[in-house]
C-alpha positions as CSV (number, residue, x, y, z in Angstrom):
1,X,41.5,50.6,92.0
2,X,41.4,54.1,93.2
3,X,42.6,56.4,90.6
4,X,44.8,60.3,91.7
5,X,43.1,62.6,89.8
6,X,44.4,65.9,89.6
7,X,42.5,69.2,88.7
8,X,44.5,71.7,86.0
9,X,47.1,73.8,87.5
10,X,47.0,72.4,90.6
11,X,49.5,70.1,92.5
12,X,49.0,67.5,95.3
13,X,51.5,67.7,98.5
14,X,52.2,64.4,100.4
15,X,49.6,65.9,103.0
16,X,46.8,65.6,100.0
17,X,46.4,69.3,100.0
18,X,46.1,70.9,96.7
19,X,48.3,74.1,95.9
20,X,47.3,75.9,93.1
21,X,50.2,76.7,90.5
22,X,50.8,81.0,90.1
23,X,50.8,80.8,86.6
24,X,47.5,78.8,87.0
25,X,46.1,81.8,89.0
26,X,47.5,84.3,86.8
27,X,46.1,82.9,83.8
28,X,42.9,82.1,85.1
29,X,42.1,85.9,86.1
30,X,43.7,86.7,82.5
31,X,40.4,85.3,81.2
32,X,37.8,85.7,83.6
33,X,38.9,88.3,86.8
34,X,38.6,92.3,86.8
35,X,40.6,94.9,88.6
36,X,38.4,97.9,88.9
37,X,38.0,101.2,91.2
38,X,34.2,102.3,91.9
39,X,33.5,105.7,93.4
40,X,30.6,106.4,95.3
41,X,29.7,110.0,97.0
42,X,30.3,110.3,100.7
43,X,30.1,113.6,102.5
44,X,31.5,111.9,105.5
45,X,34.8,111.7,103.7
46,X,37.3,114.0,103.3
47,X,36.6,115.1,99.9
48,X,33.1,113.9,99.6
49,X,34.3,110.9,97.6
50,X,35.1,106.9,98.4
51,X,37.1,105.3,96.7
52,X,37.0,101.2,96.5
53,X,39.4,99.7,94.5
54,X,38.6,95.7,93.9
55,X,39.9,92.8,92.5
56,X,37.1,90.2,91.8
57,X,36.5,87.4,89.9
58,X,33.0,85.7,89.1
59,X,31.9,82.0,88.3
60,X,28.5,80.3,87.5
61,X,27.9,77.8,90.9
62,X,29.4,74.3,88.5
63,X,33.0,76.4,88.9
64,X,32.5,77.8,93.1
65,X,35.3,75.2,94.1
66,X,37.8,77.6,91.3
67,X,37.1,80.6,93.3
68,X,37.5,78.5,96.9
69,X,40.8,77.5,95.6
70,X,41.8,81.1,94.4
71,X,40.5,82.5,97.7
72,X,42.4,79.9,99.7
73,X,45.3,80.6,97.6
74,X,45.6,84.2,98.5
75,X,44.3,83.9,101.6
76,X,42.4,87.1,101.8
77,X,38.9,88.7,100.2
78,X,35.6,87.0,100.2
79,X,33.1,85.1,98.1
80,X,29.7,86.1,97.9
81,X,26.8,85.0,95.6
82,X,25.2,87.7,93.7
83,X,21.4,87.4,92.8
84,X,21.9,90.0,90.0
85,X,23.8,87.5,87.8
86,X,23.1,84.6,89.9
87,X,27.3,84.0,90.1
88,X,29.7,83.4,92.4
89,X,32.2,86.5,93.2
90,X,35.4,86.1,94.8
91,X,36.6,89.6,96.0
92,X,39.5,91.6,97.8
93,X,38.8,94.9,98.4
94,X,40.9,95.7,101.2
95,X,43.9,98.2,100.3
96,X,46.1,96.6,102.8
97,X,45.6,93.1,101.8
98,X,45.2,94.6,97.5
99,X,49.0,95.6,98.2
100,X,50.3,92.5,100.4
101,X,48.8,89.8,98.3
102,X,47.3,90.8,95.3
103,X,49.4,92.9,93.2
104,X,52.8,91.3,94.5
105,X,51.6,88.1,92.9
106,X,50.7,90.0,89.6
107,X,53.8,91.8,89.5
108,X,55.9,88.3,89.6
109,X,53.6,86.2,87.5
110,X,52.8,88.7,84.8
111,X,49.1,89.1,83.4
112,X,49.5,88.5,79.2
113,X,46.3,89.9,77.9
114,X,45.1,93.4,77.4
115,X,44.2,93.1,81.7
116,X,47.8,93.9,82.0
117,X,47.2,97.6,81.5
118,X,43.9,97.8,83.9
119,X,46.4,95.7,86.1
120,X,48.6,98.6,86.0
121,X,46.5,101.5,86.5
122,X,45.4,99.7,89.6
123,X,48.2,99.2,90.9
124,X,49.1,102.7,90.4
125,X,46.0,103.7,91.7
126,X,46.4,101.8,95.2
127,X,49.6,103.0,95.4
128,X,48.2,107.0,95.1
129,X,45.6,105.7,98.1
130,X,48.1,104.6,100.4
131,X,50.2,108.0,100.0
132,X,46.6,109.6,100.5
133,X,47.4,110.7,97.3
134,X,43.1,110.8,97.1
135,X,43.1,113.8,99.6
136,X,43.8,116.7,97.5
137,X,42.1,118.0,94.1
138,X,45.2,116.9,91.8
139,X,45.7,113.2,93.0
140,X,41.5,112.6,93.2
141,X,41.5,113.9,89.6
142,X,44.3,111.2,88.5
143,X,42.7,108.5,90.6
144,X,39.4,109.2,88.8
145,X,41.2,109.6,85.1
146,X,43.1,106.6,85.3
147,X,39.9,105.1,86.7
148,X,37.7,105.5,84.0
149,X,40.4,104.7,81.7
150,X,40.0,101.2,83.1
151,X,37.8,98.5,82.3
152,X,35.9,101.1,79.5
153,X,33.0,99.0,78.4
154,X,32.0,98.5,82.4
155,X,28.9,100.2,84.5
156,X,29.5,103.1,86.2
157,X,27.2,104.5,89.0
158,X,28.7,108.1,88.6
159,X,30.1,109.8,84.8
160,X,33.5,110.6,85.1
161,X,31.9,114.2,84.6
162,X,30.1,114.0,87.8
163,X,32.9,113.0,89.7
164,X,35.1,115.7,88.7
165,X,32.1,118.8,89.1
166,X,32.3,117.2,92.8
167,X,35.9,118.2,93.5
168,X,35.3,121.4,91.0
169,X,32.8,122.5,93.9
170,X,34.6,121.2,97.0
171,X,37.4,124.0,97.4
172,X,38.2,122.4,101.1
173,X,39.7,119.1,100.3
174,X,42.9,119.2,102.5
């Protein structure tokens, strides 16, 4: 006799397609996912400086069909393997579809762990992007503070310090 099993926050349709549950997805990037904002120096940009804002989430190969689920769920980003950690990564990095997709969800299932405030400043972040908030001295300079007030034990390519010496020297950003 067959048996129906059914994986944890998921729920099978008549068509025996499996939907994942929001609260599932919320609380599964409560524990393991990451908003961030990496900066990288560009002189083909405006100001000299990209910004990327991502929302990622990473599992060893034994979880990849969590992170195909998630990426079906949204329906957006990409998953990658990564030699450095030798993980999967599920990521979104496109403003357009960070704004449609990801933060709407976030914003209606609410995060519950201390994420909730790097959830936050992202959001705010991408919302200073899509003004082009990023293309003058004063919103670069809150877009890099809240930044680096995010995620505070993660890598950075660039000290905060750096970063804001390049717009100290850049008197031309429109």
């Amino acid at each position: 006799m067959k048996q129906n099993v059914q994986h944890v926050g998921s729920r099978l349709h008549k068509k025996s397609t499996m939907e994942l549950d929001p609260w599932y997805v919320t609380g599964f990037i409560d524990g393991e996912g990451c908003f961030s904002v990496s900066f990288t120096q560009r002189n083909k940009m405006i100001t000299g400086i990209e910004i990327r804002p991502s929302f990622s989430v990473s599992q060893n190969r034994r979880s990849l069909q969590a992170l195909e689920q998630i990426h079906a769920y949204f329906g957006c980003g990409a998953i990658r393997f990564s030699r450095h950690d030798q993980t999967y990564k599920y990521e979104v990095r496109s403003i357009g579809d960070i704004r449609k997709l990801i933060i709407p969800h976030f914003k209606k299932y609410s995060l519950k762990t201390s994420k909730l405030h790097d959830f936050i400043l992202f959001s705010d972040i991408c919302d200073q992007i899509a003004a082009s908030k990023h293309l003058n001295k004063d919103g670069l300079r809150s877009i890099i503070d809240n930044a680096y007030i995010m995620n505070e034990s993660g890598k950075r390519k660039y000290a905060k310090e750096q970063l804001l010496k390049l717009i100290k020297r850049d008197e031309d950003i429109v």
